[in-house]
N, C-alpha and C positions, 0 to 999 in steps of 0.2 A: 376474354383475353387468353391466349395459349401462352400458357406456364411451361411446357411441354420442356421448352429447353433452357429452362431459366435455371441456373445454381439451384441445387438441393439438399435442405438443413435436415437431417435426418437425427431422428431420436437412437442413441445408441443403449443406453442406459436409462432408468427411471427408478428413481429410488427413497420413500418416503425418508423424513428425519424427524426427532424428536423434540427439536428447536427450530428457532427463529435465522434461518443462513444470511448473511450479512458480506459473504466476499468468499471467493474461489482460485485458487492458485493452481497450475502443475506444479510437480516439480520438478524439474528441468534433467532428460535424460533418464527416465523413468517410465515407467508405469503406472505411479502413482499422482496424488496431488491432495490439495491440503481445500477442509473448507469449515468454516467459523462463521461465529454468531451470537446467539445470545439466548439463554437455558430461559423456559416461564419465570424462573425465581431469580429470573436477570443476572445470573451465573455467566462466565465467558467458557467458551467451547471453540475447540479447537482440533479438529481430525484429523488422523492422514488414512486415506483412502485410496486402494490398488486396486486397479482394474483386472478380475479373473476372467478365464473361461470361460463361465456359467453367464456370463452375461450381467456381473454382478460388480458393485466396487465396493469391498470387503474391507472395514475397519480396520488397520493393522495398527497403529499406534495411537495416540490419544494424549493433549498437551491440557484437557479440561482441569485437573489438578492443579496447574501452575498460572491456570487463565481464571482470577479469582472474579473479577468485575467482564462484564460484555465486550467481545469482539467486534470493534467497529471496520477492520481494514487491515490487510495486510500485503506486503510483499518480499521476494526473494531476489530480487535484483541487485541487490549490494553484494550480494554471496558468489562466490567460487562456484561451481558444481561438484569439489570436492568436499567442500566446506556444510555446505547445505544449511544455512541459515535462515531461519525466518524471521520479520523486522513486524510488530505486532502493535498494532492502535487499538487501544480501546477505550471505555465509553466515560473514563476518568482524568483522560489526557494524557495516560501513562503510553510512553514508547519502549516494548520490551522486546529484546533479541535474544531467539530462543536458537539450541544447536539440535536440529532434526536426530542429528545419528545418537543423542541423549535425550529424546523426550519428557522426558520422568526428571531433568533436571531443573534447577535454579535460571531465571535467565542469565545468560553472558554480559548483557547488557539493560540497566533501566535508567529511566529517567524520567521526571511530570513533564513532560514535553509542551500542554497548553492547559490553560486552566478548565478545558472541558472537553466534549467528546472530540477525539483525534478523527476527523471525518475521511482524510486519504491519508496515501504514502503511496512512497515510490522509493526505487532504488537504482542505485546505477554504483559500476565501477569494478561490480562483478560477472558472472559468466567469461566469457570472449569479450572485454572491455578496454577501455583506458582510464587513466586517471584511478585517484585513491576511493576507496569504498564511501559511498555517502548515503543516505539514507533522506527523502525530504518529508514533512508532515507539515500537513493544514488541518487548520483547528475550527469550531464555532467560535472561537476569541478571533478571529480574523486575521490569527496570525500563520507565516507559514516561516519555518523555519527548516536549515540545512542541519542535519548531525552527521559526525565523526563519530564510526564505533570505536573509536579510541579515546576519546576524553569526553565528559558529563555534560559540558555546556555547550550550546548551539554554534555553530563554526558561523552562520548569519542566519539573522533571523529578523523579516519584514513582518514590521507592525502596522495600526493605524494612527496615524498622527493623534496628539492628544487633542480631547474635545471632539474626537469625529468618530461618527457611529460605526461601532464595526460589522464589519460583513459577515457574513458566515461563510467561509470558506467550503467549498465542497470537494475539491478536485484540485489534486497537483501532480505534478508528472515532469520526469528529466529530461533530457535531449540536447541535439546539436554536441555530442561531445565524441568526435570524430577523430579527436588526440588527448592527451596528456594535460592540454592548457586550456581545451574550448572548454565549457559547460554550462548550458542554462535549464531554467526552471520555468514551467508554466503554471501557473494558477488559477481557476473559475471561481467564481462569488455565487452569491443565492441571487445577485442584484445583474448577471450577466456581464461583468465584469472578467475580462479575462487579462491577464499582465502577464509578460514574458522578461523576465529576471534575466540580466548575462551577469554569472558569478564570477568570471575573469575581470570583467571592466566594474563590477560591481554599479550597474544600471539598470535601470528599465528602457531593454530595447526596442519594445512592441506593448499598446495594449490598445482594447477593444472593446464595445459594448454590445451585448448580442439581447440586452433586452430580456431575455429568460434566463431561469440560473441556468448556471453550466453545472453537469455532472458529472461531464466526463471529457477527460483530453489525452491526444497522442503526438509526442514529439518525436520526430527522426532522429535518431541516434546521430 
């Protein structure tokens, strides 16, 4: 078969690490980008890394001090690009918002978000957005909840009915928020289960069974 004209994924960079990478960020407007994981002695890690000259992407800052237990997921979506925020799962349930342009600090925000590893996140409401900054996490507890970086407790948060086994959640992801009122949430299962949340009408709009888990999902803005 001639390849010849087909798209071309070219390696730019190649760069061994000293842990286990678990999620990859840019960050937005840069040259740099963020990537995390989990140290042999199950320590959380967490870099930021700029791309040089030399064909290199050189260490410049470091959140592993503040990342005590594993990085399971992370993203910058809720944040501004002047703000430069990053919203942090790991492998305790804890959801922690760290401020980039203070690495070396406390987070801005924690909270036990699920009782076990925070397996996604997602953000919306920041860059070029609509709507207030929200943050969403799905858990192994089956649960997938919305936060407000402004108050501790879950603004909604979908569980499994009592008595019914829960999924493990692997994957969730925002979209459809085209103004100030739309906004929904997608979520995949280990059991191929995928559910489309509309946070406005507070329903399930859409869902589907695709038979294999889902890992990964993309909603239209």
């Amino acid at each position: 078969m001639d390849t010849t004209s087909a798209p071309q994924i070219i390696e730019h960079i190649h760069q061994s690490v000293d842990f286990t990478p678990t999620d990859s960020k840019w960050i937005p407007n840069s040259a740099k980008f963020l990537v995390s994981g989990v140290s042999p002695k199950g320590k959380g890690v967490c870099r930021i890394h700029q791309l040089s000259g030399k064909g290199k992407a050189d260490v410049v800052a470091t959140l592993d001090e503040q990342c005590e237990h594993g990085v399971k997921c992370m993203t910058l979506g809720h944040s501004r690009i002047d703000q430069r925020q990053v919203a942090i799962g790991n492998y305790t349930g804890h959801l922690d918002i760290y401020d980039l342009h203070r690495p070396s600090s406390k987070p801005i925000f924690s909270v036990k978000a699920h009782k076990s590893i925070v397996n996604s996140v997602d953000g919306i409401g920041g860059l070029p957005g609509y709507g207030a900054s929200e943050v969403v996490s799905g858990g192994r507890d089956g649960c997938v909840r919305v936060w407000d970086p402004r108050v501790e407790t879950a603004v909604m948060s979908l569980e499994p009915e009592k008595g019914q086994n829960a999924r493990d959640c692997w994957t969730v992801a925002f979209g459809n928020s085209y103004n100030d009122e739309e906004r929904c949430i997608v979520a995949g299962y280990d059991n191929g289960d995928v559910k489309m949340f509309d946070l406005r009408t507070s329903s399930i709009r859409w869902e589907h069974n695709c038979a294999n888990g889902v890992t990964g999902e993309c909603l239209n803005s």
